[in-house]
C-alpha distance (Angstrom), angle and dihedral (degrees) to the residues before:
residue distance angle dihedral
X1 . . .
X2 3.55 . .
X3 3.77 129.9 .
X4 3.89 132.3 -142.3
X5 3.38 130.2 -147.0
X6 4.49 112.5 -119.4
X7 3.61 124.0 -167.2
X8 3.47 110.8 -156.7
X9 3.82 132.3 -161.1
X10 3.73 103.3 -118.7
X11 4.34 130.1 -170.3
X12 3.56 134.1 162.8
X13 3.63 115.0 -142.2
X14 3.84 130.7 -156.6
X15 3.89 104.3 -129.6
X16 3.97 126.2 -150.9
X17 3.65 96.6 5.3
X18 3.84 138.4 66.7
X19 4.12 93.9 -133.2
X20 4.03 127.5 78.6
X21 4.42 110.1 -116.3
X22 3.61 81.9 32.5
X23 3.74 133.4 93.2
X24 4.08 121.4 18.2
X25 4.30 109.5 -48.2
X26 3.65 117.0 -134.8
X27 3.69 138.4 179.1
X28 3.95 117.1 -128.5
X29 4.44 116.5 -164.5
X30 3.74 109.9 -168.7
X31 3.78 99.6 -154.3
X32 3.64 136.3 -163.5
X33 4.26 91.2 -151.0
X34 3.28 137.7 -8.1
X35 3.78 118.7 -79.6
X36 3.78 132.3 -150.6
X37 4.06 119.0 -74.8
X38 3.57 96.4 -122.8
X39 4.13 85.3 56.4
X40 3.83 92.1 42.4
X41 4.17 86.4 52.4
X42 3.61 93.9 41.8
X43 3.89 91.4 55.1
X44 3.34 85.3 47.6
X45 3.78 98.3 46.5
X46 4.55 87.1 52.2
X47 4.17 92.6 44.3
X48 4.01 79.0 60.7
X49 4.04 84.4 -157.8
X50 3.48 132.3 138.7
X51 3.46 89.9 -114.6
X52 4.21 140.3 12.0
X53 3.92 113.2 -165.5
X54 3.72 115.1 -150.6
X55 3.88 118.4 -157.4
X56 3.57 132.6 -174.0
X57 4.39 123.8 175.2
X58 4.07 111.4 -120.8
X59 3.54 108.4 177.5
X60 3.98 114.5 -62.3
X61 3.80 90.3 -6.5
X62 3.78 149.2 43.0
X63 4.22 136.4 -106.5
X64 3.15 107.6 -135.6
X65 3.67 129.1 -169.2
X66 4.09 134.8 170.7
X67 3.55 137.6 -147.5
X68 3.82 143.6 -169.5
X69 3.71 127.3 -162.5
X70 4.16 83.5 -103.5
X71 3.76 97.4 47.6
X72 3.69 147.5 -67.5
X73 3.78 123.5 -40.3
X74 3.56 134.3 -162.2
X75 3.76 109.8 -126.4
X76 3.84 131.8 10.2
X77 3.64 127.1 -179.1
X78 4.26 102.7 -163.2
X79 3.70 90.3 45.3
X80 3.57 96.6 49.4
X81 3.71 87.2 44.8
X82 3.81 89.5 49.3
X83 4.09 93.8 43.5
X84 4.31 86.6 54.5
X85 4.12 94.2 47.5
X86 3.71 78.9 49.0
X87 3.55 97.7 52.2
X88 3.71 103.9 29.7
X89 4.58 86.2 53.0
X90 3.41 102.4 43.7
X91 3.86 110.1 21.6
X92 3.26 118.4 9.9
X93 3.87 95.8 40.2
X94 4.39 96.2 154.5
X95 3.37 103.6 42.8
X96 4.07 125.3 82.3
X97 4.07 103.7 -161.5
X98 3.62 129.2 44.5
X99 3.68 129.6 -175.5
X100 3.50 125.0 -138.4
X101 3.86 123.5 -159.4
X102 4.43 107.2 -146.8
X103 3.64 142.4 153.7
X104 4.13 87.9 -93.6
X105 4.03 88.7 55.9
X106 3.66 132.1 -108.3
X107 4.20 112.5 -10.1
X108 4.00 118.5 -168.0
X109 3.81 113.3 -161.2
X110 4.03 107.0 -169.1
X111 4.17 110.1 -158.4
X112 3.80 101.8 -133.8
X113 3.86 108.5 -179.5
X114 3.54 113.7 -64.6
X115 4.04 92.1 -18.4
X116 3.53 126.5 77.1
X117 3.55 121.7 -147.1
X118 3.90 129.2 -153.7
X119 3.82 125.7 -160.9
X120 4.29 106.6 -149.2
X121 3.61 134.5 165.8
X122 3.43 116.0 -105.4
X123 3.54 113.8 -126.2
X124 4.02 119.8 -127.5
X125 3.64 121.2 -127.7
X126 3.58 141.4 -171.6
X127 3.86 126.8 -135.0
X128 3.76 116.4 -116.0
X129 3.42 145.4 -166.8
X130 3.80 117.3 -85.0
X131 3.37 116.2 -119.9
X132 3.92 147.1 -173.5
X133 3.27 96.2 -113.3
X134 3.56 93.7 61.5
X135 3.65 88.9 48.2
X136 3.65 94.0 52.3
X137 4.10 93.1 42.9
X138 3.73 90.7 48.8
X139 4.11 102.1 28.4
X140 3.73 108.2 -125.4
X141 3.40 126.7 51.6
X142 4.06 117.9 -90.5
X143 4.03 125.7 -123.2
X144 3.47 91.2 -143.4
X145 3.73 143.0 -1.2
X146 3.98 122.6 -147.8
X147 4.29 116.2 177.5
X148 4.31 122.4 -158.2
X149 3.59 121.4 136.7
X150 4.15 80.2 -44.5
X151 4.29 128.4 43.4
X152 3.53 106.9 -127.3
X153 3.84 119.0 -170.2
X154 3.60 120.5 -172.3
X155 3.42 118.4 -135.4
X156 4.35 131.6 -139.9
X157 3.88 86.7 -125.0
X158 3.99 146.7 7.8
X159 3.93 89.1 -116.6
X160 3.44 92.6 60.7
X161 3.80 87.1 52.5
X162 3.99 97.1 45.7
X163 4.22 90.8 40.8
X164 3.89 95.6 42.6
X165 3.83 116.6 127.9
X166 3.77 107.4 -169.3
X167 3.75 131.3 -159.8
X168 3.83 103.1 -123.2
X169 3.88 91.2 -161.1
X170 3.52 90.0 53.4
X171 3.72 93.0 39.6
X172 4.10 84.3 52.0
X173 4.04 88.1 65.9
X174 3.64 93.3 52.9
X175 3.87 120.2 104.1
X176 4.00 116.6 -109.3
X177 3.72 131.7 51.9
X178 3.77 95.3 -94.3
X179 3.91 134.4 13.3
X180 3.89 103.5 -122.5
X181 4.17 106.2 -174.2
X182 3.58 113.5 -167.0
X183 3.86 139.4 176.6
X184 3.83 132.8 171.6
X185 3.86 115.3 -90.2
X186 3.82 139.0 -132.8
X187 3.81 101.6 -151.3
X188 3.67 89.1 25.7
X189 3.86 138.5 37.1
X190 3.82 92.9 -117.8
X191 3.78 134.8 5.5
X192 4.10 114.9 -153.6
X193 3.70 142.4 -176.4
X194 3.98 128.0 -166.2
X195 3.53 129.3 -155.1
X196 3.66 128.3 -179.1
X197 4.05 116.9 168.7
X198 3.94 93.3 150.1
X199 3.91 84.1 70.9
X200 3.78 102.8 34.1
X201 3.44 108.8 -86.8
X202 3.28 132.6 105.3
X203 3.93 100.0 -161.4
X204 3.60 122.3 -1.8
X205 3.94 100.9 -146.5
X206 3.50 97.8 -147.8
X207 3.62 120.2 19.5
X208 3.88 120.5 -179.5
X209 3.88 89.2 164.1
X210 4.18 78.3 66.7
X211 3.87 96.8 51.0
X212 3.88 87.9 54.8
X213 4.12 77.0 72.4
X214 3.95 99.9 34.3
X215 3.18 100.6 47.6
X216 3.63 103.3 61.2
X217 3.82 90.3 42.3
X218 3.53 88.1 56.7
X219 4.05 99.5 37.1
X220 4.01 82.0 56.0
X221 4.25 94.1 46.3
X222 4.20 98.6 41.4
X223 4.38 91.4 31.2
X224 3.70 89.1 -136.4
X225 4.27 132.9 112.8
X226 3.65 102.0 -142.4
X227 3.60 135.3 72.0
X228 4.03 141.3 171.1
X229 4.04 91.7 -151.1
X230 3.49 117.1 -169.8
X231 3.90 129.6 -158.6
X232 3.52 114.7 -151.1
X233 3.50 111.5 -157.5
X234 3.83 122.1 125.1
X235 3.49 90.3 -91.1
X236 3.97 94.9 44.2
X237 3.58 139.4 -168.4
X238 3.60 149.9 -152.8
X239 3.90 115.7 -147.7
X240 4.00 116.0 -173.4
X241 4.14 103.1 -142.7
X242 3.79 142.9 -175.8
X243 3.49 135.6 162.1
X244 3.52 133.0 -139.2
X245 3.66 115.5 176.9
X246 3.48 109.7 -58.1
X247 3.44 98.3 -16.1
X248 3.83 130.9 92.6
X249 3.60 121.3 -150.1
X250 4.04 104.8 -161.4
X251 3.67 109.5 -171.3
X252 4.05 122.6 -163.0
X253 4.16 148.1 137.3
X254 3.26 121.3 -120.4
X255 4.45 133.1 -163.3
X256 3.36 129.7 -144.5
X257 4.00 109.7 -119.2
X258 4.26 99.8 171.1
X259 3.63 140.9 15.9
X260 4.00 115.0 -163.1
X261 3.12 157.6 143.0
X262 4.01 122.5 -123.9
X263 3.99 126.3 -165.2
X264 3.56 124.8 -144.5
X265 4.08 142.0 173.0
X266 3.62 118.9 -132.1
C-alpha cells in the first residue's frame, strides 16, 4: 500500500496562562482527515509534549482527539484549551462557541474575553483506603485517598503538595491513570499537582483532565461552587473553576509559543 506525504499546520500553545514557559505546553494539528494511529502516536512521540491535540472539521463542529508520548487519552483540559485558542484566532475568528466531538462526548468551550472557558464532565470517584504505597510513591502520608479514572490523595497541607518529590516507579504501581495530589490553599482555593508516568510524563504542569476529579472533592469538603485552583508545578497554573452538577467549567488563557508546519508519510 502506498503512502502520501501530509503537511500539517502545526502550533504550540501556552495553556492556563497568558505568558510563554508558563502554563501547560501543548501541540495543536489542524488536519484535513484523520490519519492512522500509529502516525497520530508517532507525532506525538517527536513533539515530546505532554500532550498533541489532533483536530479535524465535521460539519458545524470539530473531532477532536489527544495524545501523549505513551498513548492516547481520553480527556485533556490544556490541549483542548490550546485546540479552541487555535481555532477561535486563526479560523474561526466570529464565532464565540465551538463544539468539539471526543471520546468523553460533546465539549463546548465559550471564548469569554481574554479567557477561555471549557465545559467537562466531572468524573466520579470512590474513596479508598490509604495505603503505604501511596505514602511511599508520593512521600508523606495522604489524608485521604479518592480513585476515578485518576487517584487523588489529599494532602495535610499545600506545602507538602508544592515541595513533594515523588517516586515515579512507585507512582507507576498506583491505581488510576494519573496521581493528582491536592490540598486546600491560602492564596488560592486549592493547590494541585499531576503526575502521570504510566503515559510518559512525569508531571503534567497543568492538568484540567485532573480538576474534573478535584473539584468535586473539594466542592463537597468547602460546600461552595467556585474556586481559584492553582497547580504548582514549576511551570504553574491558575485554572478559574465551578461546578454545576456534573459538569466542570475550567476557565484559563492561553499564548501562542510556535506557528509551523510539520511533514509526515502516511
Amino acid at each position: 500500500m502506498s503512502m502520501s506525504q501530509y503537511t500539517i499546520p502545526q502550533f504550540i500553545v501556552d495553556a492556563f496562562t497568558d505568558t510563554v514557559f508558563k502554563g501547560n505546553p501543548a501541540a495543536v494539528c489542524l488536519l484535513d482527515k484523520w490519519l492512522s494511529d500509529n502516525t497520530l502516536q508517532n507525532i506525538a512521540k517527536e513533539n515530546n509534549l505532554s500532550e498533541t491535540a489532533f483536530t479535524v472539521k465535521n460539519g458545524d463542529h470539530y473531532e477532536l482527539r489527544w495524545f501523549t508520548p505513551g498513548g492516547e487519552i481520553d480527556l485533556c483540559g490544556h490541549a483542548t484549551l490550546a485546540t479552541a485558542f487555535v481555532l477561535f484566532r486563526f479560523i474561526e475568528k466570529d464565532v464565540e462557541n465551538l463544539t468539539f466531538a471526543t471520546q468523553s462526548g460533546e465539549l463546548l468551550v465559550t471564548k469569554k474575553g481574554e479567557y477561555f472557558e471549557l465545559n467537562f464532565p466531572a468524573y466520579s470517584m470512590r474513596q479508598v483506603a490509604v495505603t503505604s504505597e501511596m505514602e511511599e510513591a508520593i512521600g508523606i502520608r495522604p489524608l485521604e485517598a479518592w480513585l476515578g479514572r485518576d487517584l487523588v490523595c489529599v494532602l495535610p497541607h499545600e506545602n507538602d503538595v508544592i515541595n513533594a518529590s515523588p517516586d515515579f516507579d512507585k507512582v507507576k504501581a498506583l491505581d488510576g491513570l494519573l496521581l493528582n495530589i491536592t490540598a486546600k490553599g491560602s492564596k488560592y482555593d486549592t493547590v494541585t499537582r499531576s503526575f502521570a508516568p504510566k503515559l510518559s510524563v512525569k508531571e503534567d504542569p497543568v492538568c484540567g483532565s485532573g480538576h474534573c476529579h478535584v473539584i468535586p472533592l473539594w466542592a463537597n469538603k468547602l460546600a461552595q461552587a467556585e474556586f481559584r485552583a492553582y497547580q504548582a508545578s514549576e511551570r504553574s497554573g491558575i485554572l478559574l473553576c465551578r461546578i454545576e452538577g456534573d459538569r466542570i467549567y475550567l476557565a484559563g488563557k492561553a499564548a501562542l509559543y510556535s506557528r509551523g508546519e510539520i511533514y509526515v508519510m502516511d
